[in-house]
C-alpha positions in Angstrom: -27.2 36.2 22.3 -25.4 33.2 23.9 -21.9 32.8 23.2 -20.4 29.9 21.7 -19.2 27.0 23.6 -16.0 25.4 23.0 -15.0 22.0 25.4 -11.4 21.1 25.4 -10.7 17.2 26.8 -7.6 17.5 28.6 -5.7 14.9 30.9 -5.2 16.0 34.7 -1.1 17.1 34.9 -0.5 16.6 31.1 2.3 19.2 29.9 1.1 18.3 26.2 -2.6 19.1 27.1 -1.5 22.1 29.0 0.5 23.0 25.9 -1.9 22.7 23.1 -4.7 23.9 25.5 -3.2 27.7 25.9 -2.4 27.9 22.1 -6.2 26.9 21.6 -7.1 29.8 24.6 -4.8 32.2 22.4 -6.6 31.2 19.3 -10.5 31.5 20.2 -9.4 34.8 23.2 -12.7 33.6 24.8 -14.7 35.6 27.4 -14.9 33.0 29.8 -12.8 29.8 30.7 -15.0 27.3 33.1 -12.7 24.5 34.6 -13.7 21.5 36.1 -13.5 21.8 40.1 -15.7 22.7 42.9 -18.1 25.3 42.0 -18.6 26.8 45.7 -14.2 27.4 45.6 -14.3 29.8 42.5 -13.3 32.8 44.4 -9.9 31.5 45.5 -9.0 30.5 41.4 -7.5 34.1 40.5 -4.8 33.0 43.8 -3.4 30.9 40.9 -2.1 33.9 39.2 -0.7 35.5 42.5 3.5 35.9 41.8 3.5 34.4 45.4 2.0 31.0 44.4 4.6 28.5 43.7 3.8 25.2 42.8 2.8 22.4 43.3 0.1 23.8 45.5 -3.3 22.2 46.4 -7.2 23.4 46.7 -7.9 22.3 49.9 -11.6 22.1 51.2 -12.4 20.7 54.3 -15.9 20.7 56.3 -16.2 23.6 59.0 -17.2 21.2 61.5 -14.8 18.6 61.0 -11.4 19.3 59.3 -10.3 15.6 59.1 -13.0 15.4 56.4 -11.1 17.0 53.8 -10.4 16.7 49.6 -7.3 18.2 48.0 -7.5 19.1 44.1 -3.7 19.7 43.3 -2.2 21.5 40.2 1.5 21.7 39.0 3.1 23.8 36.5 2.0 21.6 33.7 -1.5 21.0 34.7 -3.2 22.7 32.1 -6.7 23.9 34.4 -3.4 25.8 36.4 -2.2 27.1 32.8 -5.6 28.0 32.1 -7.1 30.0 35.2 -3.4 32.2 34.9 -3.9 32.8 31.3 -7.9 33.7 31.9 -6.1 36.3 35.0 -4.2 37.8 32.5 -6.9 38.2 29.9 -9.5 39.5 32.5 -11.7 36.3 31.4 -14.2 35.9 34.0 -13.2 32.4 35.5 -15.2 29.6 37.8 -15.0 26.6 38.4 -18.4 24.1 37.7 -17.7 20.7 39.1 -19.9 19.7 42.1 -19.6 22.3 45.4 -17.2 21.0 47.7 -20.1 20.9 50.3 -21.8 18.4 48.3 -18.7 15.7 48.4 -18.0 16.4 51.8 -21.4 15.7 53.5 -21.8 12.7 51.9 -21.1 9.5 54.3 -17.3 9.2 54.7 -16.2 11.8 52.9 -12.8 13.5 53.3 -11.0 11.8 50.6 -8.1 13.0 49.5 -8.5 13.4 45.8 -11.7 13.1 43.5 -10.0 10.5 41.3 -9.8 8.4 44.2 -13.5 8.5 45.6 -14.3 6.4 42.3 -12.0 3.5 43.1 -15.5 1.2 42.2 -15.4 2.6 38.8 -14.8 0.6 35.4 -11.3 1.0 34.9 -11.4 2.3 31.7 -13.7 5.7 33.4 -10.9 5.4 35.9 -8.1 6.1 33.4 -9.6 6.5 30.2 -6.5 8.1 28.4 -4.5 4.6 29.9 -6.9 2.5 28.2 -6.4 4.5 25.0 -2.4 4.1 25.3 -2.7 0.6 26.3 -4.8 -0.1 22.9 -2.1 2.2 21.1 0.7 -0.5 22.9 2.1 2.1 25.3 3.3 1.9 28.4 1.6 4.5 30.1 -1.1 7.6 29.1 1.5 10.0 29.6 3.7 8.6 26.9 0.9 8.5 24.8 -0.5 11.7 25.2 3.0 13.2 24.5 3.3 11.6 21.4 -0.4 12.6 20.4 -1.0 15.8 21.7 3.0 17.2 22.0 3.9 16.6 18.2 1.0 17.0 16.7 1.3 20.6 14.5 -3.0 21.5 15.1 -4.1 22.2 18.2 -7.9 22.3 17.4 -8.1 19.0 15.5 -6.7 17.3 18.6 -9.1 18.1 21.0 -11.6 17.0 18.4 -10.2 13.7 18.4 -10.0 13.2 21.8 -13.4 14.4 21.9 -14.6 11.6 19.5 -12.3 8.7 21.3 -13.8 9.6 24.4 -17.2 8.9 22.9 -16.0 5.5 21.7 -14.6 4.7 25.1 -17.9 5.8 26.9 -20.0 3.7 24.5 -17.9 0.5 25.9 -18.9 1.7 29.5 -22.3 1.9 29.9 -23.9 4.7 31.9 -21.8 6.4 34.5 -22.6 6.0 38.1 -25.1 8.2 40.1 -21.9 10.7 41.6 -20.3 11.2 37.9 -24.2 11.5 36.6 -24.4 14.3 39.5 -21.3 15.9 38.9 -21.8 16.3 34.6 -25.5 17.6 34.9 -23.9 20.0 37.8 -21.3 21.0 34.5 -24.2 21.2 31.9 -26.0 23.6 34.1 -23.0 25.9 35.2 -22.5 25.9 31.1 -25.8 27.2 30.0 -25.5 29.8 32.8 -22.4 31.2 32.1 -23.2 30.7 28.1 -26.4 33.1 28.8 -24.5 36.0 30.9 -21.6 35.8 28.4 -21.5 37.2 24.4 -18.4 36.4 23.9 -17.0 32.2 23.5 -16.8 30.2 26.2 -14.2 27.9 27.3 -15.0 24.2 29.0 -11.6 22.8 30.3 -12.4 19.2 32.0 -11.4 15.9 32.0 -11.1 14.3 28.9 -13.6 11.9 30.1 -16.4 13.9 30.7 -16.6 15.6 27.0 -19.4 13.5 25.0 -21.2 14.5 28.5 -20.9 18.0 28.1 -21.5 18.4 24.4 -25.3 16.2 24.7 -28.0 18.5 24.6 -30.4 17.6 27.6 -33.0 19.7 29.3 -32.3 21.7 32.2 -35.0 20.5 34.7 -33.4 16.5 34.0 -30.4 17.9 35.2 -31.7 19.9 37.8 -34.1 16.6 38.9 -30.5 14.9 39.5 -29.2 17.1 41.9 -32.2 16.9 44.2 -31.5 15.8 47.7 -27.8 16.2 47.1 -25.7 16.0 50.7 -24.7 19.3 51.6 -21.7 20.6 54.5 -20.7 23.7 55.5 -16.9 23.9 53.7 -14.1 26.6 54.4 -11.1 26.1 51.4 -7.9 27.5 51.0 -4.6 27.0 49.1 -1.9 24.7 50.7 1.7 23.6 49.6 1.8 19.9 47.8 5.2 18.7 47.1 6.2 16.7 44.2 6.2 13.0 45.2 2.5 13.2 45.6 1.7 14.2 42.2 2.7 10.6 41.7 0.5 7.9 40.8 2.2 5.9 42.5 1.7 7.8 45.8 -2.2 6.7 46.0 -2.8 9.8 44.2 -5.7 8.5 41.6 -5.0 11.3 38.8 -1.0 11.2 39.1 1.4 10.7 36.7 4.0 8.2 36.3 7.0 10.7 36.5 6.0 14.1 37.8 10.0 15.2 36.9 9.4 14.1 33.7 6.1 16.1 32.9 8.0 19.1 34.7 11.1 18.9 31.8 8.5 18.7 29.6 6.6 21.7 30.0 9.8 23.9 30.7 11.7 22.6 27.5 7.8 22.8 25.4 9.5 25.7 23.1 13.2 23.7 23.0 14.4 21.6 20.0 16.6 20.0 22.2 14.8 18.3 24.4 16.6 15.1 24.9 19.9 16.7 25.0 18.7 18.6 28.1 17.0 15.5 30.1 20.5 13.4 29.3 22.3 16.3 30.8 20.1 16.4 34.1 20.6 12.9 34.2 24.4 13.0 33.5 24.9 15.6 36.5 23.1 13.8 39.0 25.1 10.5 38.6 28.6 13.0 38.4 27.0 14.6 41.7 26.3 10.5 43.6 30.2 10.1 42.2 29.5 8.1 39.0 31.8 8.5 36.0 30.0 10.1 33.1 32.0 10.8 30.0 30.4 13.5 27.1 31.1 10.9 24.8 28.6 8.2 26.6 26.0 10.8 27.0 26.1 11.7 23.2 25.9 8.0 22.4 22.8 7.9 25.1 21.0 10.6 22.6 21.9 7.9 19.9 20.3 5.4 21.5 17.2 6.7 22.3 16.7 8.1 19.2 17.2 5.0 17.5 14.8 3.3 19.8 12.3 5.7 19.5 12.1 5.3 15.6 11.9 1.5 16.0 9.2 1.6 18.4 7.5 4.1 15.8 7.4 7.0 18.4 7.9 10.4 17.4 10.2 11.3 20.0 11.8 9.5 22.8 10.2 9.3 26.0 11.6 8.6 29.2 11.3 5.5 28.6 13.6 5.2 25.7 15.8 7.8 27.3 16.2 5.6 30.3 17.0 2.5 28.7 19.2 4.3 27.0 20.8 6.1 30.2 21.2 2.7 32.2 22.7 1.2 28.5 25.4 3.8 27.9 25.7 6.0 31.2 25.5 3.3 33.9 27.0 0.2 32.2 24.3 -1.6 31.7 23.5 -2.1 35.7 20.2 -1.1 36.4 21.1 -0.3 40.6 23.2 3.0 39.2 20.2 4.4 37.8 17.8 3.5 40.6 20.1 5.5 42.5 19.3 8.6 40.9 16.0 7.9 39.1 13.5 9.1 42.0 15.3 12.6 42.0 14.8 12.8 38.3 11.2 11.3 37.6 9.8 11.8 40.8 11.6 15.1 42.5 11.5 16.5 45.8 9.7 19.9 45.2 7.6 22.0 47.7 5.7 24.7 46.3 4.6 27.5 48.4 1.2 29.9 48.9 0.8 33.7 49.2 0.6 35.2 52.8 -3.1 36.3 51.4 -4.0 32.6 51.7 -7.0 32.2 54.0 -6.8 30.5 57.4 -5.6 27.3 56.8 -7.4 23.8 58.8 -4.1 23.5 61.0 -4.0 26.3 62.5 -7.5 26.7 62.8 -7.6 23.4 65.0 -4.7 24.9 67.3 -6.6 27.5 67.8 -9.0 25.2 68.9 -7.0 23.3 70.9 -5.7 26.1 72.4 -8.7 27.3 73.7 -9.7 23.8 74.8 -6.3 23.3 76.9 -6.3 26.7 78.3 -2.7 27.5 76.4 -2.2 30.6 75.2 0.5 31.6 72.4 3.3 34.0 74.0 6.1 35.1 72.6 8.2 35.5 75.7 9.7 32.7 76.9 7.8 30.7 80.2 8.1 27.5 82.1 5.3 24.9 82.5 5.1 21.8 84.9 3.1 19.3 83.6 1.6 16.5 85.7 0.8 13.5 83.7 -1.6 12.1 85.3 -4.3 15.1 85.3 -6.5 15.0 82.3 -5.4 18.6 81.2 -1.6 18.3 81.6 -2.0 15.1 79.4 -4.1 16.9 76.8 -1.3 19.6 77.4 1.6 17.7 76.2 0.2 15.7 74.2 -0.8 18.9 71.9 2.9 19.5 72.3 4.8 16.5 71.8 2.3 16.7 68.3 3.2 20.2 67.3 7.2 19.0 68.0 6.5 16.2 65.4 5.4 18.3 63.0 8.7 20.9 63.4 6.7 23.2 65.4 8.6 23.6 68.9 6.7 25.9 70.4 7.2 24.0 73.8 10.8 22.6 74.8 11.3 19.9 76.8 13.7 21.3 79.6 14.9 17.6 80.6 14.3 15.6 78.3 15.9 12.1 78.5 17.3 13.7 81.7 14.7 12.7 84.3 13.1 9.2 85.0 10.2 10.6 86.0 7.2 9.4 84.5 4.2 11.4 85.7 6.2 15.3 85.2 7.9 17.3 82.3 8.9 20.4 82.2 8.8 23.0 79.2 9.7 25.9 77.9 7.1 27.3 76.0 7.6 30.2 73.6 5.6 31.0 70.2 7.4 32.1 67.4 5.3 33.6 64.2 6.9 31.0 61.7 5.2 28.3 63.3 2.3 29.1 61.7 3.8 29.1 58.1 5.1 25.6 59.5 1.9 24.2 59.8 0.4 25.7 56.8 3.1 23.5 55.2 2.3 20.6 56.8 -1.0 20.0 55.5 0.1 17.7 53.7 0.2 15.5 55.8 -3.5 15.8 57.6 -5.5 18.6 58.2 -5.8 18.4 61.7 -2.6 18.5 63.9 -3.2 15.0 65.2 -3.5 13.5 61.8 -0.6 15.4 60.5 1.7 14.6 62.7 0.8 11.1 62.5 1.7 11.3 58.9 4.6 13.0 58.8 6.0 10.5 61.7 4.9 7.9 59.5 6.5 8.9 56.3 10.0 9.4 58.6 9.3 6.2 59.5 8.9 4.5 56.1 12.6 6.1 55.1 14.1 5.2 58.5 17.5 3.0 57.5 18.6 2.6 61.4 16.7 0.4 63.9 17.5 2.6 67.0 16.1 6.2 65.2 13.1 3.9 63.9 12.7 2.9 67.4 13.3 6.8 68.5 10.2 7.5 66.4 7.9 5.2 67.9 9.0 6.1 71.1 8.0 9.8 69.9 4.6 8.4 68.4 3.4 6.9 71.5 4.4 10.2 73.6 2.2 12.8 71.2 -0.5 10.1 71.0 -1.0 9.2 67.9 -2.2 5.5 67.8 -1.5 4.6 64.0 1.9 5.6 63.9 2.8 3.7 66.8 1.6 0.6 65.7 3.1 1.6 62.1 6.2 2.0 63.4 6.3 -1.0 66.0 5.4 -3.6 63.3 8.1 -1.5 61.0 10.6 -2.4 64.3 9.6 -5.9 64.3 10.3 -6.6 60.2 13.4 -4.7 60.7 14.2 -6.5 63.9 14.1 -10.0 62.1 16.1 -8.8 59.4 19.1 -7.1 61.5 22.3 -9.1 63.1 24.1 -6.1 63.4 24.9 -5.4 67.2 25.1 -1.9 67.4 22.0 -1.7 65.7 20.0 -4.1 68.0 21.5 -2.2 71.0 20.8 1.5 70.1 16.9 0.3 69.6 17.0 -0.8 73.3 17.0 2.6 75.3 14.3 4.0 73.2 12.0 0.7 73.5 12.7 0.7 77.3 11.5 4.7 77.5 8.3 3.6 75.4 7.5 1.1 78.1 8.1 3.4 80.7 5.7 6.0 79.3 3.4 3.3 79.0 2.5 4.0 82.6 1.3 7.2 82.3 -0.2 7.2 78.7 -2.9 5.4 76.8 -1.4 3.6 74.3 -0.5 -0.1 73.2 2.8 -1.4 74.1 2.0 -5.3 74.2 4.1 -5.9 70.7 7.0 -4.7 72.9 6.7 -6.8 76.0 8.0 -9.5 73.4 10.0 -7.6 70.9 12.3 -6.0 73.5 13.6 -9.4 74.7 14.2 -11.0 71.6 16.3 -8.0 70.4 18.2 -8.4 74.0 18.5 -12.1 73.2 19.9 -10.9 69.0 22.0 -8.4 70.6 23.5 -10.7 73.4 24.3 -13.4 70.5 26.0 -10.8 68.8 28.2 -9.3 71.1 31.4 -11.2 70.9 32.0 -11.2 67.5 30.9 -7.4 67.3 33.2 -6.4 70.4 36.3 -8.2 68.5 39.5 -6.1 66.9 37.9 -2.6 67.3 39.7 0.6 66.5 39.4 3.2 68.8 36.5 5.3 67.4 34.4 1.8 66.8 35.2 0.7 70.1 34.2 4.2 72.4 30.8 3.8 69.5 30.4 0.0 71.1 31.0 1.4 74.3 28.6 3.8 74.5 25.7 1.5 73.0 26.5 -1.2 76.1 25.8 1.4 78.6 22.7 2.4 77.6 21.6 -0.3 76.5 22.4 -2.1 79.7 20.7 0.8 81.2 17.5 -0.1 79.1 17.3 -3.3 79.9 17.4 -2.5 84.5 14.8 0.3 83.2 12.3 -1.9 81.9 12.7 -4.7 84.2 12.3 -7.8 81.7 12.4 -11.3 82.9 15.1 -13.0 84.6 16.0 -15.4 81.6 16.5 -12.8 79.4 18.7 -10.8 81.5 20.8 -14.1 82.4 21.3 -14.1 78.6 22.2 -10.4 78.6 24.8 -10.8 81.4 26.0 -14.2 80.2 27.2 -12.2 77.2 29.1 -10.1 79.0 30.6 -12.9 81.3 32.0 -14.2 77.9 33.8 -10.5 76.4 35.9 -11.6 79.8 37.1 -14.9 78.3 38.1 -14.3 74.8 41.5 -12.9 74.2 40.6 -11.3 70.9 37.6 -8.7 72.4 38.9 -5.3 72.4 39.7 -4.4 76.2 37.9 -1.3 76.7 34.8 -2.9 75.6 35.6 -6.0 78.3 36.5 -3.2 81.1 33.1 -2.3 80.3 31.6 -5.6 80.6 33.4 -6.0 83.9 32.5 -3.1 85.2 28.6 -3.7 84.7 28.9 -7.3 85.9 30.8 -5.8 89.1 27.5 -3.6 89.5 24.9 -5.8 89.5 27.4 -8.1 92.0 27.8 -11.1 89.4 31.3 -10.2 89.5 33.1 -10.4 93.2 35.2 -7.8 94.8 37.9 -10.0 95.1 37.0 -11.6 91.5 37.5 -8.0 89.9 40.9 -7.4 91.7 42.5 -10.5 90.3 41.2 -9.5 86.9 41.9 -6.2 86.8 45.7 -7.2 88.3 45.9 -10.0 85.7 44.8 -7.3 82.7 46.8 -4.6 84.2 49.9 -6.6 84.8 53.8 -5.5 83.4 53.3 -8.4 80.8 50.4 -6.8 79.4 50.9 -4.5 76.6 50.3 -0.5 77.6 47.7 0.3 75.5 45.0 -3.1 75.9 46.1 -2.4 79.6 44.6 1.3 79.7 41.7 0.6 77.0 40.6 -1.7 80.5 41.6 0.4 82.9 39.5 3.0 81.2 36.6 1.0 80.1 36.2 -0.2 84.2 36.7 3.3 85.9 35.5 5.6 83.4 31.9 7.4 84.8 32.7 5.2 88.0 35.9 6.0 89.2 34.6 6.8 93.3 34.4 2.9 93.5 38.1 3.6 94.4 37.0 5.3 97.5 35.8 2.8 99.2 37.1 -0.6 97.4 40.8 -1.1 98.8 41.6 -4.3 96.4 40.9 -2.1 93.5 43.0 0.5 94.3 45.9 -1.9 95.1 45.2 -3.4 91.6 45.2 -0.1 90.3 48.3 1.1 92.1 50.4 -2.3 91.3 49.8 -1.5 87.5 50.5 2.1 87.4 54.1 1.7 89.6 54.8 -0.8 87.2 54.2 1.9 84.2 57.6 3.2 82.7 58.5 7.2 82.6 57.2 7.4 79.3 54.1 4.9 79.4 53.0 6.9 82.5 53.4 10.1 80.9 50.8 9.0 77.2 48.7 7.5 79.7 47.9 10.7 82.0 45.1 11.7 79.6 43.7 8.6 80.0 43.7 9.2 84.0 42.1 12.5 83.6 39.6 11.7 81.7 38.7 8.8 84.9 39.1 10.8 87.3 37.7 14.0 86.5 33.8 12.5 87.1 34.9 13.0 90.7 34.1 15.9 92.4 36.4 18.1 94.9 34.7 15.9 97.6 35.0 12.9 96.3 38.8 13.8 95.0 39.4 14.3 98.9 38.0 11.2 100.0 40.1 9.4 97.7 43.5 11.2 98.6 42.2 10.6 102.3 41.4 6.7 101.5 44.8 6.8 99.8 46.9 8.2 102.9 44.7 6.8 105.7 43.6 10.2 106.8 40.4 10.6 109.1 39.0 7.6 109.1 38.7 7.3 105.1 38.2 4.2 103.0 39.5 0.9 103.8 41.7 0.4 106.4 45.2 -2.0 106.4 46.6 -0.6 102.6 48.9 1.6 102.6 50.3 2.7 98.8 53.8 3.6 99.9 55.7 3.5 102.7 56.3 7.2 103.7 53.6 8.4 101.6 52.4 11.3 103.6 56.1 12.9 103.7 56.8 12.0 99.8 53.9 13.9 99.1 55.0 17.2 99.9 57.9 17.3 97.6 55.6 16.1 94.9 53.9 18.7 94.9 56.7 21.2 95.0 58.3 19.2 92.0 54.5 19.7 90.1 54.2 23.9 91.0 58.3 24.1 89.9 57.0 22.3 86.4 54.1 24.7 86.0 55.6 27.6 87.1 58.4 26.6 84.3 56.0 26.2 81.2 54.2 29.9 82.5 54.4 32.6 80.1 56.8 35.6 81.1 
């Protein structure tokens, strides 16, 4: 005796559907629940019930032969085929999936889509989103909304799937006939039916897309639907479970069977049983804006529950729905200005969750293809810690760090670079290699970016990319890009520099994207990789920064200035490393000509700009003693006279040694210095003179008392220096000795 079928139209991630679809499963107790999903993947559905699954998780398959081709099927707490395979776990239901195998999507031509809904992007739009085109005749906003309202508060659970049922066969009588894949894929349903109708005595449950209902319920012979699934492509698939994380539920992540607000499904199915629904939703929303340091008053939030009640009656709703609730919120809680609830509203709709797969879970694609790429580079996995010189220009120690500059973009360091930024060579680095177990759980999470470590780490580079605020990290990131080489994300990320670029005047910003940029074009030398966008988008950020300069170097405090500071070295540094054209390094140096003529530039960043001009000989010997005696003269006030003593010597100070107007400059200003102004500036000194080593300390107390041939000849700081030192120095061990502990 066959058992009786019962089909129950749901919507992908609808807490309403997965509501009313477990009270319908309690009602009928059936002895099998079939789910639409890929037939040849059954065996991994009871996971779902595992205590160790956390969701948002995905069904991964992927082809054996190539991982890259690959097809995600994600469920959420909410989504009621996850609701369904738990409670068919706990009922000892026997429980499969029907849809097309896996193997039959992933041999056709191209496939490794990420999501079913989106491999029918050719559709009608109404078969794309049927539910949407029943909201959108209702006048809603959205087929979530619309689904709430219809499934959620409706008191019957089996009369609504019977409507839905018979609105799906209106819709489908507007399309025409499906296409030859969702032909394929509802014959492939039919048939996995009738089997499971024959072995069972008991009901049987269909849950499935709304969509595909009329299909289900026509009666047609076996052999048509077998005569459809002739000559069907067909790939040898491995599948497993993987973490997906809340933003990609959303449609508006690419994800073809999202929602509009994954938070707002997920306060919706945890609040299914609450009467006070709202109330909860307006106090999430009234502790984030507290917790971004917004004013929110108890009295505003209960008016807020007003309001969206009121609009939900004169919109003829039976509840409100986010929307009404955040009209309401941005009314009442934000005062009316829509930026103070874009400020919290992805945390609330969207969220930021990461759901999480048993240790059970079978060998995931990433760390499959390490182990591939382990083999294939000859690296094995040690947990003690070793050191490994690559050369750069040998096929296997490119293919060597290139598998781990990847692995570090993905969080994985399982080599350390032991120099980096330290060495300008471009053909060697040296790492410390040392595998650590977690790194596998790492990479099991990163599959959602890719399921190859290439393709991951070009994603996850990318998204870093896309919520990069600051010019220099975002150039940081391509330079990273371009060393693991991954082609897409560089050139994501340069014309991402470029739009930011055009849209920046702020100095530091422009300067801190040089030193990265000039590494990027350095590496270029040794790796494959395309670097022509930089060739001009270095310069013109020299040329912005240069143009900038003045007014940015003007009235700093001390922190802003050593910040300033510190962006003019390396950034002048960048600009020798990549050796750009002479015009634009006139226009870099010009810029720093000019910090030396305007009064108002805070001195330590012109003691800077002197210094480098001094370097690259733009700026005289004899020119830098008159400025630095003119800056560090008695009518200059102690502090501006320090800021550019400190910004000329500091990192430089064995220019002393051998540069005898300097020191007399030097020495002019600090006998000049009262008791007390000599005393607050000794900090100062130590900080410029302790880049000096002992030998280099020597050679300057030699240059300074004409011992042994040192330094300059024809200065002499004091007359009677070399018998005035000795009582100095008893004078400085009687002070020590004095301050020691007894």
């Amino acid at each position: 005796m066959a058992g009786l079928v019962s089909l129950f139209g749901i919507r992908h991630h609808g807490p309403g559907s997965a509501r009313r679809l477990v009270e319908a499963l309690d009602q009928l107790r059936p002895q099998a629940v079939l789910i639409e999903g890929p037939a040849d993947a059954s065996d991994l559905l009871p996971m779902l019930a595992d205590p160790d699954m956390a969701t948002p998780v995905a069904l991964l398959t992927y082809a054996e032969e190539d991982p890259a081709r690959a097809s995600f099927y994600p469920f959420a707490d909410y989504s009621p085929e996850y609701q369904a395979a738990r409670w068919a776990v706990r009922q000892g239901a026997v429980l499969r999936f029907i849809d097309l195998p896996a193997s039959d999507r992933l041999g056709m031509a191209g496939g490794g889509i990420e999501d079913d809904a989106a491999s029918h992007a050719d559709e009608n739009p109404i078969s794309r989103d049927p539910i949407g085109a029943l909201a959108t005749a209702a006048g809603y906003d959205d087929g979530e909304s619309w689904w709430s309202d219809v499934i959620e508060e409706n008191p019957a659970s089996g009369p609504v799937f019977a409507a839905v049922a018979d609105a799906m066969t209106a819709l489908r009588a507007e399309v025409g006939e499906p296409s030859a894949r969702e032909a394929a894929r509802e014959a492939h349903m039919r048939i996995e039916i009738a089997k499971a109708a024959r072995e069972c005595e008991g009901a049987v449950a269909v849950v499935c897309g709304a969509w595909h209902v009329p299909a289900l319920a026509e009666r047609r012979s076996l052999s048509a639907d077998r005569e459809l699934l002739k000559g069907r492509p067909k790939a040898k698939i491995k599948a497993t479970w993987a973490p997906w994380t809340a933003p990609r539920l959303a449609r508006a992540s690419g994800y073809g069977a999202g929602v509009v607000a994954p938070g707002w499904c997920t306060h919706l199915w945890e609040t299914r049983n609450h009467t006070d629904r709202v109330a909860v939703w307006l106090t999430k929303v009234s502790r984030a804006l507290r917790d971004r340091g917004h004013f929110v008053s108890t009295a505003s939030t209960i008016e807020a529950q007003r309001l969206g009640s009121a609009l939900a009656a004169l919109r003829n709703r039976p509840a409100p729905g986010f929307e009404e609730l955040r009209e309401a919120v941005i009314a009442c809680l934000c005062h009316g200005e829509r930026a103070v609830w874009n400020d919290v509203a992805a945390d609330l709709l969207i969220g930021a969750g990461v759901g999480s797969i048993p240790a059970a879970t079978p060998l995931a694609p990433l760390l499959e293809d390490l182990q591939r790429q382990q083999k294939a580079t000859r690296l094995k996995p040690e947990a003690l810690e070793r050191s490994l010189t690559l050369d750069l220009r040998s096929e296997s120690g490119l293919a060597r760090s290139t598998l781990l500059h990847r692995l570090n973009a993905l969080d994985v360091p399982w080599g350390q670079l032991a120099d980096a930024g330290g060495s300008r060579g471009t053909f060697r680095e040296n790492w410390q290699l040392c595998w650590q177990p977690e790194f596998a759980v790492r990479l099991i999470e990163n599959l959602v970016y890719g399921s190859t470590i290439a393709e991951a780490a070009a994603g996850r580079v990318m998204e870093a990319m896309r919520g990069e605020p600051e010019l220099g990290a975002l150039a940081a990131l391509v330079r990273n890009a371009m060393i693991a080489g991954l082609p897409r994300a560089t050139a994501y990320g340069i014309a991402a520099l470029e739009e930011k670029a055009a849209l920046t005047s702020d100095c530091q910003a422009l300067l801190s994207a040089l030193p990265p940029m000039a590494d990027i074009l350095r590496y270029g030398e040794a790796r494959a990789g395309t670097v022509e966008h930089l060739g001009t988008l270095m310069p013109r950020i020299v040329v912005q920064a240069a143009l900038a300069l003045s007014y940015a170097a003007r009235n700093l405090d001390t922190e802003a200035a050593g910040k300033l500071r510190a962006a003019i070295l390396a950034a002048d540094a960048a600009i020798q490393l990549a050796q750009l054209d002479a015009e634009v390094t006139a226009n870099w140096h010009h810029a720093l000509q000019s910090l030396l003529r305007d009064d108002q530039a805070t001195r330590l960043i012109a003691g800077t700009a002197a210094r480098l001009l001094y370097e690259v000989e733009l700026l005289a010997a004899g020119e830098a003693a008159d400025l630095l005696t003119r800056m560090l003269s008695p009518g200059t006030p102690v502090a501006e006279a320090a800021g550019f003593f400190e910004g000329f010597f500091e990192g430089s100070g064995e220019r002393l040694i051998h540069d005898m107007p300097l020191r007399g400059a030097v020495d002019a200003w600090l006998m000049a210095l009262e008791g007390d102004a000599f005393t607050s500036s000794l900090p100062l000194f130590r900080r410029v003179f302790s880049g000096l080593d002992r030998s280099e300390r020597r050679r300057l107390m030699d240059a300074l008392f004409e011992r042994g041939g040192g330094g300059a000849k024809g200065y002499r700081l004091i007359a009677g220096a070399a018998e005035i030192w000795p009582r100095h120095q008893a004078r400085v061990i009687e002070l020590l000795n004095a301050g020691a502990p007894r």
